[in-house]
C-alpha positions as CSV (number, residue, x, y, z in Angstrom):
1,X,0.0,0.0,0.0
2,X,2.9,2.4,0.9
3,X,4.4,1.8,-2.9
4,X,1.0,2.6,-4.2
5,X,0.8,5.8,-2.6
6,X,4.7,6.7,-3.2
7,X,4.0,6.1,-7.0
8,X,0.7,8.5,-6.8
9,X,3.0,11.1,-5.3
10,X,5.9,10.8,-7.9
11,X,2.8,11.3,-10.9
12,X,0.7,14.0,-9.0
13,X,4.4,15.4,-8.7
14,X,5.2,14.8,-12.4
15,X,1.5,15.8,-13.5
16,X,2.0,19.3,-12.3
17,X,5.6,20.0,-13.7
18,X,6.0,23.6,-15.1
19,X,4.6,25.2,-18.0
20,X,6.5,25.6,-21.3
21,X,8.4,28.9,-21.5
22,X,6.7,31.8,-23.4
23,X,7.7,32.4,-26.9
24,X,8.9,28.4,-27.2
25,X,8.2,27.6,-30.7
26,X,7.9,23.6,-31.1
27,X,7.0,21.3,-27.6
28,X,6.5,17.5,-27.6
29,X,7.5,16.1,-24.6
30,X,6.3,12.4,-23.5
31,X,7.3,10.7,-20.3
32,X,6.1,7.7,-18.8
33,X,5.6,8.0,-14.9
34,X,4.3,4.4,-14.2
35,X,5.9,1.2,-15.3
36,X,4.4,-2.6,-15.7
37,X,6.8,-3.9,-14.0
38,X,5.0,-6.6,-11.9
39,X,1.8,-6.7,-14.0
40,X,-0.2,-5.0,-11.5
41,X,0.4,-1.1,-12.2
42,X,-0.6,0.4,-15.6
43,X,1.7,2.2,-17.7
44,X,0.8,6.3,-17.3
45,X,2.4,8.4,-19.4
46,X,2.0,12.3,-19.7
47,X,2.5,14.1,-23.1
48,X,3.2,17.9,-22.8
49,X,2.6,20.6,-26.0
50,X,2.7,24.1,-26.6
51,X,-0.2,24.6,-25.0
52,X,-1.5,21.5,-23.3
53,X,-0.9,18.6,-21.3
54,X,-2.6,15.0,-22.0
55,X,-2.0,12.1,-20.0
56,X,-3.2,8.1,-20.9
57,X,-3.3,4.7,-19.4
58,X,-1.4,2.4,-22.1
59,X,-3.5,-1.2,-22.7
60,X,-1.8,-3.9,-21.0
61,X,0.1,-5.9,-23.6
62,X,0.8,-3.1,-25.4
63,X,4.2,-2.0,-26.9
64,X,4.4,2.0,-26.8
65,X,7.2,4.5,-28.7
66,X,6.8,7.8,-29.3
67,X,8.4,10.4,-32.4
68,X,8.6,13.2,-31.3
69,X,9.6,14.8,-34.4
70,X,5.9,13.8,-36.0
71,X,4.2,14.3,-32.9
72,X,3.1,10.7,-32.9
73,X,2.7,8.3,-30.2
74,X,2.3,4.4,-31.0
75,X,1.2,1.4,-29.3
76,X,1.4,-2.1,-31.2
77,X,0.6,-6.1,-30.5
78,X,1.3,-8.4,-32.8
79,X,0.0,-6.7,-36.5
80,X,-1.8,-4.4,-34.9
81,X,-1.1,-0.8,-34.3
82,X,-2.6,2.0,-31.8
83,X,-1.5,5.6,-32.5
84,X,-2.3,8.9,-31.4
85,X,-1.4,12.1,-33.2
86,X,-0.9,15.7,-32.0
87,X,-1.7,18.4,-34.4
88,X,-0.7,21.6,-34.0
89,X,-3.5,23.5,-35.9
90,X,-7.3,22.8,-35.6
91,X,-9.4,21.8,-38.2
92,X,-12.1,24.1,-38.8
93,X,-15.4,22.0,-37.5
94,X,-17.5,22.8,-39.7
95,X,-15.3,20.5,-42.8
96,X,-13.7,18.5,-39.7
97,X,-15.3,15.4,-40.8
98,X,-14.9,15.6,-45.0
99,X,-10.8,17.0,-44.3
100,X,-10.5,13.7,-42.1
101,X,-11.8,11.6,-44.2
102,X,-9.8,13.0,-47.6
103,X,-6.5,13.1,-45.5
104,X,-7.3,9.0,-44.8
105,X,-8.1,8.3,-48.5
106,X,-4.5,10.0,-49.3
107,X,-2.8,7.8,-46.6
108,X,-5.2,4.7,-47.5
109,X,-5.6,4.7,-51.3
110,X,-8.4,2.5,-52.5
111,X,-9.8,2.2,-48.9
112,X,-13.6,1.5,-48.5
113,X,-15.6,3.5,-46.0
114,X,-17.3,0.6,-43.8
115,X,-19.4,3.1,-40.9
116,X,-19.3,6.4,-39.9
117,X,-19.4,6.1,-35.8
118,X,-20.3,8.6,-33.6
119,X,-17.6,9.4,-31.1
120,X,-16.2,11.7,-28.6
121,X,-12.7,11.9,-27.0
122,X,-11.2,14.6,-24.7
123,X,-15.2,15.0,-23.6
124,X,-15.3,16.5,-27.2
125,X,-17.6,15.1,-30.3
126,X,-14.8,13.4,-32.7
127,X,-14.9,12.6,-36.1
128,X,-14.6,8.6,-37.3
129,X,-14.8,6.4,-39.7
130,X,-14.1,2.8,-39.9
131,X,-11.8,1.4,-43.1
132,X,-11.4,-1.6,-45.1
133,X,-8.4,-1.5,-47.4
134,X,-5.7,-3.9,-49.1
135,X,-2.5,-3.1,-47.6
136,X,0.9,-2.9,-50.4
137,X,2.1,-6.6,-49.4
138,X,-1.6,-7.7,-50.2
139,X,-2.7,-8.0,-46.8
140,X,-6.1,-7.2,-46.2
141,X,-6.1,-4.5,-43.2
142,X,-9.2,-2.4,-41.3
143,X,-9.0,0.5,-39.2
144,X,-10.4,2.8,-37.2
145,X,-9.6,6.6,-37.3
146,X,-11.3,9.6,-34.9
147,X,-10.1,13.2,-35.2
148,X,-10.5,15.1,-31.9
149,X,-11.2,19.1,-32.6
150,X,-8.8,20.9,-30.0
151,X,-8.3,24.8,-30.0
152,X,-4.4,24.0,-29.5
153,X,-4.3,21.2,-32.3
154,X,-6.2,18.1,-33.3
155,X,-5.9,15.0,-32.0
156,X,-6.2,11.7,-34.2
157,X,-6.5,7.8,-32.9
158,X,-6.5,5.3,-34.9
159,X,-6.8,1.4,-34.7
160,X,-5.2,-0.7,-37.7
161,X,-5.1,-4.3,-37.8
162,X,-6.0,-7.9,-39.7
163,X,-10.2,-8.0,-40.3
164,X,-9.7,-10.7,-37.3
165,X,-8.7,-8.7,-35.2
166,X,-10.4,-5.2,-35.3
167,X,-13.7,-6.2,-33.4
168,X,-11.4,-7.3,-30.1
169,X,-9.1,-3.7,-30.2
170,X,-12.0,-2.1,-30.9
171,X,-12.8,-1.6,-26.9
172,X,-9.1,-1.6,-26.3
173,X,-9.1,1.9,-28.7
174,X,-12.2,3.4,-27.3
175,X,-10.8,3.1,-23.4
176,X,-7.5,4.9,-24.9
177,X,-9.9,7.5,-26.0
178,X,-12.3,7.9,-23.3
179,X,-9.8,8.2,-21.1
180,X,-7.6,10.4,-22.3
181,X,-6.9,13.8,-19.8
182,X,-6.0,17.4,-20.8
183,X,-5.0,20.3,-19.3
184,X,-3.6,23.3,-20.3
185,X,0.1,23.7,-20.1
186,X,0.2,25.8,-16.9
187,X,-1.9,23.7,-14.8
188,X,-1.8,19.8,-13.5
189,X,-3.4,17.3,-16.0
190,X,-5.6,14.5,-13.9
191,X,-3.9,11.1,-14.1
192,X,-6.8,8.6,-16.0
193,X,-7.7,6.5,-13.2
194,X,-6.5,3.0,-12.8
195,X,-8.6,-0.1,-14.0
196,X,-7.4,-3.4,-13.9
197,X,-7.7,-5.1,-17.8
């Protein structure tokens, strides 16, 4: 119990940190502040931008690496792939949805649009749209994308995987989402709270 509440200090500590300096042109900063190391404590890890701080529980079984350079945060299991992109300009909402979609057919060429879901991350509506494509090894491949409006930036998830797969990540992408935390950069970010998986 006493390394439980140690560990809560260290990421309330960490959490808080200090805003970016004023006039800083480029920040992407992630920094995990909880490790699996004896299966029973979720990896946390907090991201810090220009102008906000986000912080995530990583799935269990999850590999996660960051670029920083392309503001881009992955998270992969066997073929499939969790990711989680940091814009830095906002989408203007009323074309969020059609610019989302067009940027996905440029990425995914050929790629069948299989739903449109309604979802929300950051407590905000989000664009989505579920894909079916043919990936260029001739694997078959399905996805899930969301775009998340943000005043500082969007946000984009996204699930990619074999068609077998995509219906058991699909819960494992919506908790990522859901519960996500932000902040802005001069204030604490709330840590997600633990669930065990």
């Amino acid at each position: 119990m006493r390394t439980l509440q140690f560990i809560f200090a260290i990421l309330a500590a960490f959490a808080a940190g200090s805003a970016p300096s004023a006039g800083a042109e480029s920040r992407f900063v992630v920094a995990p502040l909880a490790e699996q190391r004896d299966g029973s404590t979720p990896e946390v890890f907090v991201v810090v931008t220009e102008e906000q701080r986000f912080s995530f529980v990583a799935p269990r079984g999850w590999s996660v690496f960051h670029n920083d350079e392309e503001r881009l945060i992955t998270l992969r299991r066997g073929a499939s792939t969790l990711s989680i992109k940091f814009g830095k300009t906002a989408t203007d909402a009323a074309n969020a949805a059609d610019h989302f979609l067009a940027h996905l057919r440029e990425i995914f060429s050929g790629a069948e649009v299989l739903d449109r879901p309604s979802l929300s991350a950051l407590s905000r509506p989000a664009a989505g749209f579920d894909l079916k494509w043919i990936h260029a090894q001739e694997f078959p491949r399905m996805g899930r994308f969301a775009r998340a409006p943000l005043p500082s930036g969007d946000i984009d998830f996204g699930l990619i995987c074999p068609p077998d797969e995509f219906g058991a990540h699909l819960s494992t992408l919506m908790r990522l989402m859901n519960r996500m935390r932000s902040a802005p950069a001069d204030e604490p970010v709330e840590i997600p709270v633990f669930q065990v998986e």
